[in-house]
N, C-alpha and C positions, 0 to 999 in steps of 0.2 A: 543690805537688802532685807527688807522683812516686808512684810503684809497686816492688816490689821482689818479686822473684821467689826460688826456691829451688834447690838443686841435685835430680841425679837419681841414683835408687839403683834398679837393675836386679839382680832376684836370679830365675834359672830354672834348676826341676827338672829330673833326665832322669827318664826312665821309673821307675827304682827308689826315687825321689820323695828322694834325693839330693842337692843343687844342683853341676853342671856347673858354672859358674861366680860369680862375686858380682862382679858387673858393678855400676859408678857412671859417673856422666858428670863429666866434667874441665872445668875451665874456663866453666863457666854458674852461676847461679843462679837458674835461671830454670822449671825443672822438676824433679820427681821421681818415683818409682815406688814402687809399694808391694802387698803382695799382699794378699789375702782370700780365704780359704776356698778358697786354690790356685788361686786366680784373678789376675790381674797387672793393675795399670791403670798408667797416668799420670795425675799429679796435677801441675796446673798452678795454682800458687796465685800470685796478684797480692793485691799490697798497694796503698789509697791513703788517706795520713793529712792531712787539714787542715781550715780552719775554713769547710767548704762540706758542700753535701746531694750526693749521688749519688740522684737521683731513678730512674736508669733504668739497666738494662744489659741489651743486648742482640747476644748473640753474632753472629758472622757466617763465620766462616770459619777455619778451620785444617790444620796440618799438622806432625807432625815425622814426618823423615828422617832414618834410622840408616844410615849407609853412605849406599848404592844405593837402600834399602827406604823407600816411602813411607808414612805411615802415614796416612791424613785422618781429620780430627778435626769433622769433619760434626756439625752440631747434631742430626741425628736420630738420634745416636750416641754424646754424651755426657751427661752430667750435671753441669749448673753450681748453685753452691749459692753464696748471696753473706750474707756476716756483718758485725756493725756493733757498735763499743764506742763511746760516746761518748763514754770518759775514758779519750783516751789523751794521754800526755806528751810533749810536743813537746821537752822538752829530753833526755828520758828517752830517747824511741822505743819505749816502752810502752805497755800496757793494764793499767789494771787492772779491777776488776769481771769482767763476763760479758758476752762474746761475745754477740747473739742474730742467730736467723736471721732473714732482711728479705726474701730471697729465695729462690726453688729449683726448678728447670726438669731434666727430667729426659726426654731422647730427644726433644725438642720440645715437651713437654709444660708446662704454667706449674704449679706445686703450689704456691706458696707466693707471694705480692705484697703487699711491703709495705713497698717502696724509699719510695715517694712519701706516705708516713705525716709529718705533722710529726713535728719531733724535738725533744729537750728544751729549755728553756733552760740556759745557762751560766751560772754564778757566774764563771766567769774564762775565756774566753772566750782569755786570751793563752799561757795554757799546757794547755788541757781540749781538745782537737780529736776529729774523729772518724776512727776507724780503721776500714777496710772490707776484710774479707777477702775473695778472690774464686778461689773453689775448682774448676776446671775438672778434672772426668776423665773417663777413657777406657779402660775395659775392653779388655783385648789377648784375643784367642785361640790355639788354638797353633800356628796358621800363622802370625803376628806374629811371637809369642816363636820360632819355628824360623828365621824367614829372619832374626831378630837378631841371633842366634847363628851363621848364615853368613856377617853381616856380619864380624860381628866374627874370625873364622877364616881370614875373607879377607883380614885385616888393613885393612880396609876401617872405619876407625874415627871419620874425620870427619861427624859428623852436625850437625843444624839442626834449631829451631822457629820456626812462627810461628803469631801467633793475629789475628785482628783481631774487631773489638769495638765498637760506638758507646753512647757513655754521653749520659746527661742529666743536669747539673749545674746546683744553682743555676737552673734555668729554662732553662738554653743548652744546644743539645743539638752535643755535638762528636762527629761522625761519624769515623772510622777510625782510632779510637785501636788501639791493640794491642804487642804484644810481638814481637821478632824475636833469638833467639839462634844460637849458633853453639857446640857442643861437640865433645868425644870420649870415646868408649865405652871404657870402662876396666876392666880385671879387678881389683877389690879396693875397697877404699873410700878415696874422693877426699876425703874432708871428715867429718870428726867430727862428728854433732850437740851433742854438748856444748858445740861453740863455738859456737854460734847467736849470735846477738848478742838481746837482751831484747829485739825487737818480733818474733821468730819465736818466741814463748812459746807462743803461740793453736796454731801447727802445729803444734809438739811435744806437745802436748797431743794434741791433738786424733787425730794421725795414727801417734805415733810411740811411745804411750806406752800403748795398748790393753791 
């Protein structure tokens, strides 16, 4: 069982709709950023691939910290969306088929349950596993995105995430699972996505290739 997280791309306007800088985070894989309709979130996406059910997830608490700047990542203020292949390659670290959504919770709200659905049988059970995306984000406003950019001016550039999370697995339910990174805020871009490695195909898709 493990999890794998993403890097983070930070890109904000000035006023004459411009970009001041093209800000990435160094050193994590664990978060990223991305805008919509000149709007900015964080996207925190968790991976977990093996030959078990994730019956339940349910958020509980987070944060990241840009410099100085706290951000919390409050359940009644994100939107978690969670996806599920059940043919992916264990030698590979891929998927193939289709992605479907199993889950989807939005400012606290449940839209979508359907973690705890049986799930298919396997013809091969020793190389077929199940891959489960898990999509956390976080709309910024531009008091966010303005004290980011003082972070970053201040050279104030060591920043942190954490998220914490309890799943139900297989019938066990393990309380306080979650993620805890440590990066830095970087003018330019830290990491190519072209080098993704084949089990980050779902995110490029999905996020990067609109």
């Amino acid at each position: 069982m493990f999890f794998i997280g993403l890097f983070a791309i930070i890109i904000f306007p000035n006023c004459s709709n411009s970009r001041l800088y093209d800000f990435s985070l160094k050193n994590t894989l664990s978060i990223f950023m991305l805008s919509n309709e000149n709007r900015y979130y964080f996207c925190l996406p968790v991976q977990y691939m093996g030959n078990y059910q994730i019956q339940s997830f349910e958020y509980v608490t987070g944060s990241v910290v840009i410099g100085d700047y706290n951000i919390p990542l409050k359940r009644e203020g994100i939107k978690i969306s969670v996806y599920l292949n059940e043919n992916a390659s264990v030698e590979l670290g891929n998927s193939t088929g289709e992605f479907s959504l199993i889950y989807s919770e939005e400012n606290g709200n449940v839209l979508v349950s359907k973690m705890n659905e049986p799930l298919s049988i396997k013809n091969n059970p020793n190389y077929m596993e199940n891959h489960y995306y898990i999509f956390i984000e976080k709309y910024l406003n531009s008091d966010d995105e303005k004290n980011i950019i003082n972070e970053y001016e201040k050279g104030n550039v060591y920043s942190r995430m954490t998220i914490e999370y309890d799943l139900i697995i297989d019938n066990e339910k393990q309380a306080g699972s979650g993620l805890i990174d440590d990066f830095e805020l970087y003018d330019g871009l830290a990491i190519d996505p072209t080098w993704f490695p084949a089990n980050l195909d779902f995110f490029k898709s999905k996020y990067l290739q609109n």
